[in-house]
N, C-alpha and C positions, 0 to 999 in steps of 0.2 A: 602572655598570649599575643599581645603588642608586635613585642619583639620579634617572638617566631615567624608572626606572620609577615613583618616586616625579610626578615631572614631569606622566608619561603619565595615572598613574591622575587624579589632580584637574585634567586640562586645563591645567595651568600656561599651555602656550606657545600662541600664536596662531595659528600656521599648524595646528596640533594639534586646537586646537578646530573651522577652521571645517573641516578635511578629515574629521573623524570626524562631523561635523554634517550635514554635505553626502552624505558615504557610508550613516550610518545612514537620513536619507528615502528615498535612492534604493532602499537595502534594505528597505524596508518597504512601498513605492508597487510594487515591483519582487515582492514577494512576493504583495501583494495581487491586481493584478491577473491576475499568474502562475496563481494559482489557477482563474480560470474558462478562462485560455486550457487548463491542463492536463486539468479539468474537459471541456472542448469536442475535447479528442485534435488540439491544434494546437500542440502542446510545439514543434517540428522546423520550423515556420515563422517563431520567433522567429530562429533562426539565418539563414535565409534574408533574413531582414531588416534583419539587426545588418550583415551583409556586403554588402545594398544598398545603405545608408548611406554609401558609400566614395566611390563616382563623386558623391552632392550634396554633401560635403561638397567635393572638392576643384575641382568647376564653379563652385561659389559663391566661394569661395576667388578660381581664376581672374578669374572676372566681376567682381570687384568689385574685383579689384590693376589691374587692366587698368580699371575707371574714375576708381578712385580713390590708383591709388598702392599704396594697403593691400589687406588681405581677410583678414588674422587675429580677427575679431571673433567671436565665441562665438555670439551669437544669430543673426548670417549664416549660419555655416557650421551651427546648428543648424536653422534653416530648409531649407540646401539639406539637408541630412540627410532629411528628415523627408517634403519632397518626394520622393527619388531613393525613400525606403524605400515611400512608397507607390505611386510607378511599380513599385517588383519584387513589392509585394502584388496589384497589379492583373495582371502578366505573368504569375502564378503563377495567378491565377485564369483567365484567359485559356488559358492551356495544359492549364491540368484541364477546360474547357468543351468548348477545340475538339478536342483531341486525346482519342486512347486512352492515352494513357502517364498512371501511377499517381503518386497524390500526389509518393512521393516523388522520384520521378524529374523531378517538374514543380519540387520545392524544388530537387534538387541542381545543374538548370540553371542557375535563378537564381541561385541561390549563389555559384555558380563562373562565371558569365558577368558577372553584376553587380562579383563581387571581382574579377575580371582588365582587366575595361574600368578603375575604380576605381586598382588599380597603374599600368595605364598611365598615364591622369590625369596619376598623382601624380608617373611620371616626366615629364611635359611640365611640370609646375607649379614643376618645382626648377631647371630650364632657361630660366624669364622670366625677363626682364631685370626685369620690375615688383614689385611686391612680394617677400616675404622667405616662402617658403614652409618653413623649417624648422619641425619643432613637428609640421605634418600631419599625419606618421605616429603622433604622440602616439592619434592616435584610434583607430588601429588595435590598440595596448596598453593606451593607459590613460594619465593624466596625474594619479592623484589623490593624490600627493605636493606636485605642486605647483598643485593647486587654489587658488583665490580667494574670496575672499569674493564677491565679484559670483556665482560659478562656483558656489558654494555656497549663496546666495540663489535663484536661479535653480533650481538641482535643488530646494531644497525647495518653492520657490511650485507648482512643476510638479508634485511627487511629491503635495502635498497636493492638486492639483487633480484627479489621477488617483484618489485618495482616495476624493473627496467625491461623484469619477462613479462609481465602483464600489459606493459607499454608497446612493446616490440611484437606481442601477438595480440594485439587490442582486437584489431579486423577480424583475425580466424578465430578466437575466442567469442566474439560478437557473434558471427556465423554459425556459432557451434551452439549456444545457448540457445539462440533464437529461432532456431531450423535446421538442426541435425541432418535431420534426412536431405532436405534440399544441397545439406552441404555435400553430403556423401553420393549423391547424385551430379554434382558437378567437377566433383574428384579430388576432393581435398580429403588428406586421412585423418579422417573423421577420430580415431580411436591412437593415432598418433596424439592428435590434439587433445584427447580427454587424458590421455597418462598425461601430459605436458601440464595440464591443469591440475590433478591431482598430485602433481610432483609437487609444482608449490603451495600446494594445500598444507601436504605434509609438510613442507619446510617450514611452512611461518606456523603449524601446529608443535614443530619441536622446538624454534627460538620462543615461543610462547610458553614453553615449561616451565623456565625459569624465573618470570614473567608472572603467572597469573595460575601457574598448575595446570594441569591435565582437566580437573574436573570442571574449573571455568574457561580454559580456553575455546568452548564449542562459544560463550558470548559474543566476544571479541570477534568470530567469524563473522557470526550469523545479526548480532545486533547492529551495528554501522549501518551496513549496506539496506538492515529494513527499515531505520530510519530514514535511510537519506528516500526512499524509494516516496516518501510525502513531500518531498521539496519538488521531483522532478519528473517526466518521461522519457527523457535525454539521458541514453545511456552514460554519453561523455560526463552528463554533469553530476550521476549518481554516482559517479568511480571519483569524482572530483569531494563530494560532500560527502561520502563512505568513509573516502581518505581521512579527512578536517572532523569528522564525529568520533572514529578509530583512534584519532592523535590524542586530538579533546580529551578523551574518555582516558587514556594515560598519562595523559603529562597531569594534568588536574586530577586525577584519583590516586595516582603518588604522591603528588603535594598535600592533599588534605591527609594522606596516611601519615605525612611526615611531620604532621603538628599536633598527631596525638598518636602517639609510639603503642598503646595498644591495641590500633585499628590495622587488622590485617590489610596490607596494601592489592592484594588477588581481588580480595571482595569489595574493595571501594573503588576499585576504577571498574569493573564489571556492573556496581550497582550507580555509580557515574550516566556511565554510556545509557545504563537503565533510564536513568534519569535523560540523558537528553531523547531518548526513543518516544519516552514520554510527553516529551516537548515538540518532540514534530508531531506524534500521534496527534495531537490534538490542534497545532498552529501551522502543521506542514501546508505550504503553498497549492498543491494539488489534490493532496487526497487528505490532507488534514481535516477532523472531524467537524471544528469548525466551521470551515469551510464548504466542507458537505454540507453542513446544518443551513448553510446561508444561502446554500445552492438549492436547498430542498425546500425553504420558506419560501425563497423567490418564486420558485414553481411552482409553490401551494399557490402565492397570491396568483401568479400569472393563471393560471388556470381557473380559480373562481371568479378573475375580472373576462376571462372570454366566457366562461361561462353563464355571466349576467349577462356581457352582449350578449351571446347568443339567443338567451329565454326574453330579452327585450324585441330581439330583431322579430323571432319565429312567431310571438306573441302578435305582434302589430304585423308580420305576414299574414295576407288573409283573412284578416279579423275574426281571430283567434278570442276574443277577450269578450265577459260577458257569462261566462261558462265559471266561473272561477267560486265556489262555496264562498259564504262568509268567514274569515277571518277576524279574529280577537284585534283591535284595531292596533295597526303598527306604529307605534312612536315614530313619527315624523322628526329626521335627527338634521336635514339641513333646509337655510332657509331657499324657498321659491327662488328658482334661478329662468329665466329664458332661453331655450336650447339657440344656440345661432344656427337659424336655417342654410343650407345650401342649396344651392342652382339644381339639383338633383330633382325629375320632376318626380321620382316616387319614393322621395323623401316625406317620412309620415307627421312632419311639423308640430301642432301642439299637440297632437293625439298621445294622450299617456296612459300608461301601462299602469295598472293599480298593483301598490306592491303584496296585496292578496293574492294577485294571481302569477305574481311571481315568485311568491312562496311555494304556490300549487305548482310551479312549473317543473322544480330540482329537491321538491320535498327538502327544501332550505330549512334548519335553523334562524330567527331571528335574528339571533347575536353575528351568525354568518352574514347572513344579508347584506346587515348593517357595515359589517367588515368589509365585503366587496363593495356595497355602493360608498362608501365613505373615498376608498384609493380610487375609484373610478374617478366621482363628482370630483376629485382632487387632480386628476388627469386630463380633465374636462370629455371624458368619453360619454358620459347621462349628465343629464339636468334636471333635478327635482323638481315637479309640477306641485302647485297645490290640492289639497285634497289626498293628500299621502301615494301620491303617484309619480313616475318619473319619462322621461322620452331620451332616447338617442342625440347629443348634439352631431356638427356634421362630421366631425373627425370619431365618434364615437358609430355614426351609420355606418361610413367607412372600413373602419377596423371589425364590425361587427358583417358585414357583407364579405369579410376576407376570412374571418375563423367559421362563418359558416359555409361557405364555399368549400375550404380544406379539411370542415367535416365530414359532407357531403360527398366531395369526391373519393375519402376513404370508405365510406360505407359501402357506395358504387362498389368499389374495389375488391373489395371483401365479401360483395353479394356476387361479383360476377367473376370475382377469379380465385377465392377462398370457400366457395361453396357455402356462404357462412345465410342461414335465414332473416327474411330481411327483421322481426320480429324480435331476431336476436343479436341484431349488428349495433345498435346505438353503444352496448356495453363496451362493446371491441373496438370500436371508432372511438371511445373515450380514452383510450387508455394511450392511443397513440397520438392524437389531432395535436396534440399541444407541441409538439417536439418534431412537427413536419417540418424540412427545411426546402428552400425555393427547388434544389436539385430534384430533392423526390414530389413535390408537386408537380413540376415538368415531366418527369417519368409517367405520374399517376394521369397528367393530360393527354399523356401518346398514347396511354394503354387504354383510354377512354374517351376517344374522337368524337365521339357520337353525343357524348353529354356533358361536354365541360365546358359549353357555351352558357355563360352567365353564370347563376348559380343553379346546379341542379336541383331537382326534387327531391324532398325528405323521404326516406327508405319509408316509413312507415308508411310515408302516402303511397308510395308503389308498392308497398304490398296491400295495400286497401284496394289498389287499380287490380291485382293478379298479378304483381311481381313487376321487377326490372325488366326490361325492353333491352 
């Protein structure tokens, strides 16, 4: 095992070299282009195609044993391929023009009409008396154990010519995914550009036969390009890491097939690429789940610490306290701290908030509570008073007169330009206040001239007065 793997990593052996050669272009050409067909929400056509492929491959096959004896030649059966796939891209189009049946019901046709005619075929092709149709079904799984050099020249000339279209029409492929209409509107042909896209769908779906088969080649489209799609928003850079996951996923799913000679090599670079999908899913830089997860606790915390300023500030507005039921007494969890006063003359000093009545305030949880005031006291936004109560220090007044301020002026908002009552606006101001940014506070102060001096009035008090003014 040593050995081989020794072998495997530096290419030693020749058959070695030109099948990880030939698999890593087809992974890369197969990623790239992947990316605008997934870009264009035509992921599910790829499959429809790869299984067209079936009935040219084994016509051509016939045709040519039947004149010449032969028909196993590679560039024959990839022609009739190639033909057959854009006879079922045109049928597909045809049934979405004339009929009412929906995309995919116009792919699942094709699909399965194109595959079944295709088997038949291939049982009439192993019944001539002429040529030697064994191998054929090789298309249908994959052959790329025992690829050739010719067989692997050929995928790369191809994969890079797919390349070089995808490079050369980056712009109006851009244009075409992302805004069709708009493009067709400013006079680019629109429908020129989509056969031009579907041309090298089909190509790198028929250099892919030999490769990975018919029935995995819709992977190799469609997986790349949706991993890369958690690394980045930059279209440039997902056609960049579509490419390098495409490669990956062949050059590495050939060499592990080529150290254990009974692992079909189709299904190991397909379940490869599966594997690194898995690996962005979960660590990709943007939308990796991770990420999200870190992105979503951060907002949990963020939102329960403005939300303890808040029920701290609105409490000691007014003198609000005093109302508050008895409580089961709160485990007092940090020691007495002194809030450092500021210059601020209606700054509320030692006056502290009983954490009683700021359990009453958010129908809090304990263990919550505890949660918020722990990152607070640690941010020095509150300062624990004796007797299980706590006060605003001055960067914690501060911060706490700015998230109820941009409360406030959302309720405004919503009470006077969302029809929303004032009764029922606290729930709708919650969902939003946290994720106001400076741009839309300035918007929400033009729209509201009349009351965004200081901090406005709590909706509920104006609806206690007879409503917003």
């Amino acid at each position: 095992m040593g050995d081989s793997l020794t072998r495997l990593l530096f290419l030693s052996d020749y058959n070695t070299r030109v099948v990880v050669a030939g698999t890593l272009l087809f992974g890369a050409g197969a990623g790239l282009v992947g990316t605008f067909l997934l870009l264009r929400r035509r992921a599910l056509l790829t499959d429809a195609l790869a299984h067209a492929t079936l009935p040219g491959i084994v016509l051509a096959f016939m045709l040519f044993a039947a004149l010449e004896g032969g028909g196993k030649r590679l560039p024959i059966l990839l022609v009739g391929a190639a033909l057959s796939a854009l006879v079922g891209m045109l049928a597909v189009v045809l049934i979405r023009r004339f009929s009412r049946l929906a995309d995919d019901a116009a792919l699942g046709i094709v699909l399965s009409v194109f595959f079944g005619l295709g088997m038949a075929l291939l049982g009439m092709a192993t019944r001539m008396e002429t040529g030697h149709a064994a191998g054929l079904s090789s298309f249908i799984y994959g052959k790329t154990a025992s690829m050739l050099l010719f067989d692997a020249v050929l995928i790369g000339v191809v994969a890079l010519a797919v390349v070089l279209g995808c490079l050369l029409l980056y712009k109006e492929f851009t244009l075409l995914c992302f805004d069709s209409d708009y493009a067709a509107a400013q006079g680019w042909p629109v429908l020129l550009l989509d056969i031009l896209l579907m041309f090298l769908v089909v190509t790198v779906t028929v250099i892919g036969l030999s490769a990975v088969g018919l029935i995995l080649v819709v992977a190799m489209l469609v997986i790349p390009p949706s991993a890369a799609r958690f690394w980045t928003h930059r279209l440039s850079r997902t056609l960049m890491i579509s490419a390098a996951v495409g490669a990956l996923s062949g050059g590495l799913g050939a060499g592990a097939s080529a150290l254990a000679q009974d692992l079909p090599a189709g299904a190991i670079i397909v379940l490869v690429a599966a594997a690194l999908f898995g690996f962005s899913l979960l660590f990709g830089t943007e939308r990796g789940l991770v990420k999200r997860a870190r992105e979503a606790a951060r907002l949990r915390r963020r939102i329960e610490e403005q939300h303890l300023l808040r029920a701290v500030y609105e409490l000691l507005e007014g003198g609000k306290l005093g109302s508050a039921p008895n409580f089961p007494d709160y485990p007092l969890m940090f020691p007495p701290s002194t809030p450092k006063l500021g210059a601020d003359p209606n700054f509320p000093g030692q006056e502290g908030v009983p954490i009683s009545a700021l359990l009453e305030a958010r129908s809090w949880h304990p263990r919550q509570l505890r949660r918020a005031m722990r990152r607070a006291t640690g941010r020095g936004l509150i300062a624990v008073l004796p007797g299980d109560a706590c006060t605003l220090t001055t960067e914690g007044w501060n911060e706490a007169r700015r998230v109820v301020r941009n409360h406030r002026l959302w309720e405004l908002f919503l009470i006077t330009h969302a029809d929303i009552a004032p009764a029922q606006v606290d729930r709708d101001a919650d969902r939003i206040e946290h994720v106001l940014d400076p741009d839309m506070i300035r918007k929400l102060e033009a729209l509201l001239p009349a009351q965004t001096a200081g901090i406005p009035a709590s909706a509920h008090e104006l609806a206690g007065r007879g409503g917003a003014s």
